[in-house]
C-alpha positions as protocol buffer text, in pm:
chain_id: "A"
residue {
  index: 1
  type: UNK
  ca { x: 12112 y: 12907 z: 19758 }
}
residue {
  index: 2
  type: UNK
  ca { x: 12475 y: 12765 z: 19664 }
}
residue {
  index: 3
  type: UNK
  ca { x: 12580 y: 12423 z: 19689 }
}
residue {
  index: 4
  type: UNK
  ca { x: 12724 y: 12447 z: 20058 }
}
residue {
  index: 5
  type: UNK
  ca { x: 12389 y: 12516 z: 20211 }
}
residue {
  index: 6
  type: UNK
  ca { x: 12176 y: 12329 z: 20032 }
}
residue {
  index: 7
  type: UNK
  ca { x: 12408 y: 12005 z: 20141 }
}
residue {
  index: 8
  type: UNK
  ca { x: 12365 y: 12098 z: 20503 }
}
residue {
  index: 9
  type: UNK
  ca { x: 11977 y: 12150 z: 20511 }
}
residue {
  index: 10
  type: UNK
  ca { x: 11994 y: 11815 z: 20317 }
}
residue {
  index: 11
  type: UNK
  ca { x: 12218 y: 11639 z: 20608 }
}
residue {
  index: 12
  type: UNK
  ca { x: 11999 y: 11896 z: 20860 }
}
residue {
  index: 13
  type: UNK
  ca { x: 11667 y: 11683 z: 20734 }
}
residue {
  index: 14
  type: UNK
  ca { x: 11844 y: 11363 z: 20750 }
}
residue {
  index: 15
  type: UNK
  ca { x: 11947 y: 11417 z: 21120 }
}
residue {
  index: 16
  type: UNK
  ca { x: 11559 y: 11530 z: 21182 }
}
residue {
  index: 17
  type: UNK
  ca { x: 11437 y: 11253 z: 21045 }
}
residue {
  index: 18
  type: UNK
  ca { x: 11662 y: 11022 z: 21201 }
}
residue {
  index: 19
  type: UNK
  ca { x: 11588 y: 11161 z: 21562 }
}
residue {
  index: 20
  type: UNK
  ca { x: 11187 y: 11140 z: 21473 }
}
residue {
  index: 21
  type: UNK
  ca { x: 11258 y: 10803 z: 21390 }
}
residue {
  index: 22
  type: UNK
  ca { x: 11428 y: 10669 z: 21689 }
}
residue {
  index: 23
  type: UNK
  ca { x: 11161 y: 10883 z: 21900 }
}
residue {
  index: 24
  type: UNK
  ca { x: 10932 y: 10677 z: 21767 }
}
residue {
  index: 25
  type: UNK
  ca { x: 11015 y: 10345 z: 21674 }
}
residue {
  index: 26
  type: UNK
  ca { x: 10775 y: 10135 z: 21898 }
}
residue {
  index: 27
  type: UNK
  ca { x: 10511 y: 10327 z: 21650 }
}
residue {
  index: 28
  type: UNK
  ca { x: 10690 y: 10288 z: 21370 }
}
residue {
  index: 29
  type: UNK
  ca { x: 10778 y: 9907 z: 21431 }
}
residue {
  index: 30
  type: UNK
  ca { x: 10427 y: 9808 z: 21550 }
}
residue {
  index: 31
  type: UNK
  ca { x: 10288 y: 9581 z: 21274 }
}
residue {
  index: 32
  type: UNK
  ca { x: 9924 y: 9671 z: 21131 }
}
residue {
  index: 33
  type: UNK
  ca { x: 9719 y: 9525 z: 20817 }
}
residue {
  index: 34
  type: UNK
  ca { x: 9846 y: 9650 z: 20506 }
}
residue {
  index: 35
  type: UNK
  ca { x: 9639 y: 9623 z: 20182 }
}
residue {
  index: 36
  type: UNK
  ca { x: 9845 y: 9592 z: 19832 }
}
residue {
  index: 37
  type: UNK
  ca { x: 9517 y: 9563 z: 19619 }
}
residue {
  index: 38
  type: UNK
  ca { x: 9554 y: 9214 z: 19567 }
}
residue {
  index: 39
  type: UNK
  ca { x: 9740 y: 9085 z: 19893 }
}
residue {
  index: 40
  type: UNK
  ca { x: 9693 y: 9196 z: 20231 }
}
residue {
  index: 41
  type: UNK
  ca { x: 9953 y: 9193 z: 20457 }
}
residue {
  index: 42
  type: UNK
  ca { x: 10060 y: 9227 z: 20815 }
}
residue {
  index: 43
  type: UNK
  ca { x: 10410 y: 9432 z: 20823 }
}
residue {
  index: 44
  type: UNK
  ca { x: 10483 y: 9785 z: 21023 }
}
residue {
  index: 45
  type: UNK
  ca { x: 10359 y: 10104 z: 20846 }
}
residue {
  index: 46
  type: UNK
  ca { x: 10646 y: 10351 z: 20958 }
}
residue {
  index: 47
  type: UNK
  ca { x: 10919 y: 10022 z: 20867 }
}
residue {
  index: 48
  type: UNK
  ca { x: 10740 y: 10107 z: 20488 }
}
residue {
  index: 49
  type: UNK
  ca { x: 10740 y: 10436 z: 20510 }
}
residue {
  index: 50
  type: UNK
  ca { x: 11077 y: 10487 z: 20666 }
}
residue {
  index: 51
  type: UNK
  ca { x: 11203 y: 10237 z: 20386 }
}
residue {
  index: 52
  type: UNK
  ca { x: 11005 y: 10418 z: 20149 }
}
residue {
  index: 53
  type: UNK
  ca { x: 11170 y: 10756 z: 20225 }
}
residue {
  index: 54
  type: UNK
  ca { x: 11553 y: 10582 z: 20232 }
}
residue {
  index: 55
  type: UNK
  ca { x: 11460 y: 10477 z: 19866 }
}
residue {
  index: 56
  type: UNK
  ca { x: 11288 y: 10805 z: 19742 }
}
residue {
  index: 57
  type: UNK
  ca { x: 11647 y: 10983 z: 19921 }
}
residue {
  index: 58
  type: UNK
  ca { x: 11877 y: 10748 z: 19695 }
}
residue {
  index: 59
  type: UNK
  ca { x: 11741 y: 10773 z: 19408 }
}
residue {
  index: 60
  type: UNK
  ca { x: 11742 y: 11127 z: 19429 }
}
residue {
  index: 61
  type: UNK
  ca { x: 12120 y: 11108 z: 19573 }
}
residue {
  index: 62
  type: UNK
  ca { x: 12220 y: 10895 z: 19252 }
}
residue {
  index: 63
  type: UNK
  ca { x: 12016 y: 11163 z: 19046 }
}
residue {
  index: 64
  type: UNK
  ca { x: 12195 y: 11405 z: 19193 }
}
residue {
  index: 65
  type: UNK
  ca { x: 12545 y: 11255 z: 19148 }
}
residue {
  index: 66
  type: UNK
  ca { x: 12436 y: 11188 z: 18761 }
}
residue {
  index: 67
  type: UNK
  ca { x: 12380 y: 11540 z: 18702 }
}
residue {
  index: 68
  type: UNK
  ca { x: 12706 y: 11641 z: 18881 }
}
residue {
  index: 69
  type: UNK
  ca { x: 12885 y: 11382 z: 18653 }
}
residue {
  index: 70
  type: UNK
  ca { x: 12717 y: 11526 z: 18360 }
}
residue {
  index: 71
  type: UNK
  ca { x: 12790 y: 11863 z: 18444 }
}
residue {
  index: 72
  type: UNK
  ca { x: 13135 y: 11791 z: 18472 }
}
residue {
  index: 73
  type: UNK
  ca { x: 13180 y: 11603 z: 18162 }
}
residue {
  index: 74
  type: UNK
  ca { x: 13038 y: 11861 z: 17978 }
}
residue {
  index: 75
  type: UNK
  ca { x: 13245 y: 12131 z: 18169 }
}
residue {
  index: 76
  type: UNK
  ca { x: 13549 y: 11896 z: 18013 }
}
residue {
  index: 77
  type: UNK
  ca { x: 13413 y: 11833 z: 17682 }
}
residue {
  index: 78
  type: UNK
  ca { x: 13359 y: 12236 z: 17677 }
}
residue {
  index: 79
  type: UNK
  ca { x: 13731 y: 12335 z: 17785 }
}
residue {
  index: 80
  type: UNK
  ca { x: 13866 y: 12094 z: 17526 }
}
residue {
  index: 81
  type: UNK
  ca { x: 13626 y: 12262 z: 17289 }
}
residue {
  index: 82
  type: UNK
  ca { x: 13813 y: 12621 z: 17405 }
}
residue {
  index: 83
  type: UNK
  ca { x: 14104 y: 12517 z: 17349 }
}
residue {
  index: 84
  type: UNK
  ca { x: 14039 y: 12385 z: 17017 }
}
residue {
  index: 85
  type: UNK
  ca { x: 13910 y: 12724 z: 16912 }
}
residue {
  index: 86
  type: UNK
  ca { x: 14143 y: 12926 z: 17104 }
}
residue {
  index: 87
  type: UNK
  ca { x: 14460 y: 12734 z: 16906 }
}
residue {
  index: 88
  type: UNK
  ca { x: 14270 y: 12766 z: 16608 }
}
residue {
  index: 89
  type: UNK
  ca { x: 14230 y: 13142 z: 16670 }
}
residue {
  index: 90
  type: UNK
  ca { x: 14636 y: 13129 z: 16766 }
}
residue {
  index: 91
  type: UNK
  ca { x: 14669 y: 12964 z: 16431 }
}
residue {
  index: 92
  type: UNK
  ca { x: 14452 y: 13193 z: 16210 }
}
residue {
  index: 93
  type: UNK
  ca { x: 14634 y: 13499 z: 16367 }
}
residue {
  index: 94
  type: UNK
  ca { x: 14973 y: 13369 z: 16330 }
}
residue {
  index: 95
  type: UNK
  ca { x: 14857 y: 13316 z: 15938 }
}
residue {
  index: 96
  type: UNK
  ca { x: 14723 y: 13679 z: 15901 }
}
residue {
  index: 97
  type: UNK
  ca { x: 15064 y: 13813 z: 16107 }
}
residue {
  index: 98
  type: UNK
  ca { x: 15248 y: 13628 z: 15875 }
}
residue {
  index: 99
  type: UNK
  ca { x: 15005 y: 13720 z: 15508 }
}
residue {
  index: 100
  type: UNK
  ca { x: 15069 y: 14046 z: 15655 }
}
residue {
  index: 101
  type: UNK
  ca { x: 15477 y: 14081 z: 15656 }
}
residue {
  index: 102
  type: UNK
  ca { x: 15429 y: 13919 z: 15336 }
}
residue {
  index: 103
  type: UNK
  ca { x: 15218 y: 14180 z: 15196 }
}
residue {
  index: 104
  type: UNK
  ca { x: 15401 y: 14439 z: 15354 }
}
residue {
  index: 105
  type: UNK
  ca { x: 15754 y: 14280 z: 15252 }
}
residue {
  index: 106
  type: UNK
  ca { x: 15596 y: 14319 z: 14853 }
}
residue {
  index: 107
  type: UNK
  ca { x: 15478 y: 14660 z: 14880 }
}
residue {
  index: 108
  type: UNK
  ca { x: 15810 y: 14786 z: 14983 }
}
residue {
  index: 109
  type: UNK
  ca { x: 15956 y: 14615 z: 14741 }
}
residue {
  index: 110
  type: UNK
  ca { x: 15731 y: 14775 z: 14468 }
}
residue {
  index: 111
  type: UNK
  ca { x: 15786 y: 15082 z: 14642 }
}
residue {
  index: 112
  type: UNK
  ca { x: 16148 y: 15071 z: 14655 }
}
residue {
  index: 113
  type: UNK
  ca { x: 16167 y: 14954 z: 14284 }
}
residue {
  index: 114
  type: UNK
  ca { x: 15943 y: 15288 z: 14214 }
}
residue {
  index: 115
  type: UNK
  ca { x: 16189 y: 15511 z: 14380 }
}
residue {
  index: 116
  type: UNK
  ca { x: 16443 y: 15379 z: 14176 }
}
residue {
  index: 117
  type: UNK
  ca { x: 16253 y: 15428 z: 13860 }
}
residue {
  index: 118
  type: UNK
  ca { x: 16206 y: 15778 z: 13970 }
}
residue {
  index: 119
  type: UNK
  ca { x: 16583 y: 15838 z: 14070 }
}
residue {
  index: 120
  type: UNK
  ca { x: 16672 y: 15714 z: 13703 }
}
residue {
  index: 121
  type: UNK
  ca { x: 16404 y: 15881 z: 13558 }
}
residue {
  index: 122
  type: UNK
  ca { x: 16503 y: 16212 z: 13730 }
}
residue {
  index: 123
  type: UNK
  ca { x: 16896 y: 16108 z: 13662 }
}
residue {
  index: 124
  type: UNK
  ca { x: 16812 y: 16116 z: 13276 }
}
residue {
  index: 125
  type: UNK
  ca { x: 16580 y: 16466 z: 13366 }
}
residue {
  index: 126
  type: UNK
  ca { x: 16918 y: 16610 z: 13482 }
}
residue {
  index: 127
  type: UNK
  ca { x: 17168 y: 16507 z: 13259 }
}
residue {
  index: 128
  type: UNK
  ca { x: 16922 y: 16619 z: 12980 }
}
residue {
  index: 129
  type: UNK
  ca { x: 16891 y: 16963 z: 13101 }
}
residue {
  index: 130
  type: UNK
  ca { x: 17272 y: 16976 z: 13141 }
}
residue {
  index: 131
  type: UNK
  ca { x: 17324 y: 16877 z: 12788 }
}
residue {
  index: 132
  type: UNK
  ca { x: 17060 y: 17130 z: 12702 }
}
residue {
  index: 133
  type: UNK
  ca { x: 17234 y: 17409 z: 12935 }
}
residue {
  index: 134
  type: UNK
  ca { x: 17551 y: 17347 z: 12765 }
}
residue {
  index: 135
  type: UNK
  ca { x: 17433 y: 17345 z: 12434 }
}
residue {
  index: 136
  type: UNK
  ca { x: 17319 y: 17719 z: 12517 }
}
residue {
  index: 137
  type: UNK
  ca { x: 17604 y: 17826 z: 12684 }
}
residue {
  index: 138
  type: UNK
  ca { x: 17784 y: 17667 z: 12357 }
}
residue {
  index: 139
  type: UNK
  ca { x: 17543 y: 17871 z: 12167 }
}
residue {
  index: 140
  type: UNK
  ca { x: 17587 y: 18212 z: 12402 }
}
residue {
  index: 141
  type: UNK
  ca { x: 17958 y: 18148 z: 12348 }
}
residue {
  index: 142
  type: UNK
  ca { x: 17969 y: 18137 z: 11979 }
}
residue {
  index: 143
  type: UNK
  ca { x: 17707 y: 18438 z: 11958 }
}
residue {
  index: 144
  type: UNK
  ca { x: 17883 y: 18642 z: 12229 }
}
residue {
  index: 145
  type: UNK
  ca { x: 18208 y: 18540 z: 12034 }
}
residue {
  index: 146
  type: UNK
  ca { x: 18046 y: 18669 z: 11683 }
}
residue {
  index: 147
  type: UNK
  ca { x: 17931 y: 18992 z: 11914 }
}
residue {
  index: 148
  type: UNK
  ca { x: 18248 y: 19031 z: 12026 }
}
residue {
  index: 149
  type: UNK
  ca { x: 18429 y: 18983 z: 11651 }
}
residue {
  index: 150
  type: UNK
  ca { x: 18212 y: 19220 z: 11522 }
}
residue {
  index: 151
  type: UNK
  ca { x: 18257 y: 19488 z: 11782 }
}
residue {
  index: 152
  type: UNK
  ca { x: 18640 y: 19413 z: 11716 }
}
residue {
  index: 153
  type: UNK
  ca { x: 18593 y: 19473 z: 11332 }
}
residue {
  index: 154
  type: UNK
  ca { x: 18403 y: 19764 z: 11352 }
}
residue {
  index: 155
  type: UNK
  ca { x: 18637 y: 19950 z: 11603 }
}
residue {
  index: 156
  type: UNK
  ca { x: 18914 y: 19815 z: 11382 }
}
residue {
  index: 157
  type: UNK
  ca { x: 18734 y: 20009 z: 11062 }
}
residue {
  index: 158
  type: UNK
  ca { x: 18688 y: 20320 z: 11301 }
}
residue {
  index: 159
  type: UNK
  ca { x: 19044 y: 20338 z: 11397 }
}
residue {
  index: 160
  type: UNK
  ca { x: 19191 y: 20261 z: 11085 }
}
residue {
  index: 161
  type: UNK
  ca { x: 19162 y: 20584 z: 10943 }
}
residue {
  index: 162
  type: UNK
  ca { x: 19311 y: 20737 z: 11271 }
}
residue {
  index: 163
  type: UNK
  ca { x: 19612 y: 20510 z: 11250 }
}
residue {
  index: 164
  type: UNK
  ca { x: 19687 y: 20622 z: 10904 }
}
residue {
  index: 165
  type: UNK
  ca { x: 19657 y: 20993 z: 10936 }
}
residue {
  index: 166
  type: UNK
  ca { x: 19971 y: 20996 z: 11173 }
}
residue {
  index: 167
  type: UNK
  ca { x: 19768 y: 21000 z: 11518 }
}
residue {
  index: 168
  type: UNK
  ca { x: 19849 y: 20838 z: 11818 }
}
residue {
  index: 169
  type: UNK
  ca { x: 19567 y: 20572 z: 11938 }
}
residue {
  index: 170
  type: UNK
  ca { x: 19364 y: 20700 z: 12237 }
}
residue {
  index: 171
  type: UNK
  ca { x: 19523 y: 20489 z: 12458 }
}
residue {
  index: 172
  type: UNK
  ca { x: 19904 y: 20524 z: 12407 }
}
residue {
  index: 173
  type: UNK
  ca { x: 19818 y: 20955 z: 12397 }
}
């Protein structure tokens, strides 16, 4: 049952009560002999129980408004609490977002300070292997050049002997 109905069969048993008294009140206002224990006394049993009820109905009206303050302080003391924690959890995240770009700032760093390790690394690769490749082709040219004298010198001995017997070279016949 939610709040709404309960207050209205609350004021709904008031009313009753209220009409039952009225109905009645020469009964309830006729006096009788009340005993106490110790003291006996001559007052109207429905005025004592009707005043007995009212009290018994306020005190549990000023219970109930207690508990409503209570819940509601609480329900304050809890949303300050949230927002504590949720600021706190705003905070912390901001932190890592930030530990974050920081670590990620570093490892490109390292990893651009790799690449250019590599790139000098593989600069020095290069120009070695073009000192190398020229140092061969140096090499191929002086051998092909010692090929080439030799082939010279020997065709120079084979043709000698034509040149001096009188004959023509190949080419110029």
């Amino acid at each position: 049952m939610n709040l709404r109905a309960f207050s209205l069969t609350l004021v709904l048993a008031y009313v009753v009560l209220a009409a039952f008294a009225a109905l009645n009140w020469v009964a309830i206002a006729e006096p009788s002999t009340l005993s106490f224990g110790f003291v006996d006394v001559s007052v109207p049993l429905g005025m004592v129980m009707l005043v007995f009820t009212a009290a018994i109905s306020g005190l549990f009206i000023v219970y109930i408004v207690l508990l409503q303050a209570g819940v509601i302080l609480e329900a304050r003391r809890l949303t300050k609490e949230v927002k504590t924690q949720r600021e706190l959890a705003d905070t912390a995240e901001a932190s890592r977002f930030t530990e974050l770009r920081t670590l990620l700032e570093v490892e490109l760093r390292r990893v651009e300070a790799q690449g250019a390790v590599s790139n000098r690394e593989l600069g020095a690769r290069i120009e070695q292997s073009e000192r190398g490749t020229q140092a061969r082709l140096a090499e191929s040219t002086g051998t092909l050049s010692a090929y080439l004298g030799e082939i010279e010198d020997k065709l120079d001995r084979a043709l000698a002997p034509v040149y001096t017997s009188g004959q023509a070279p190949l080419a110029e016949r």
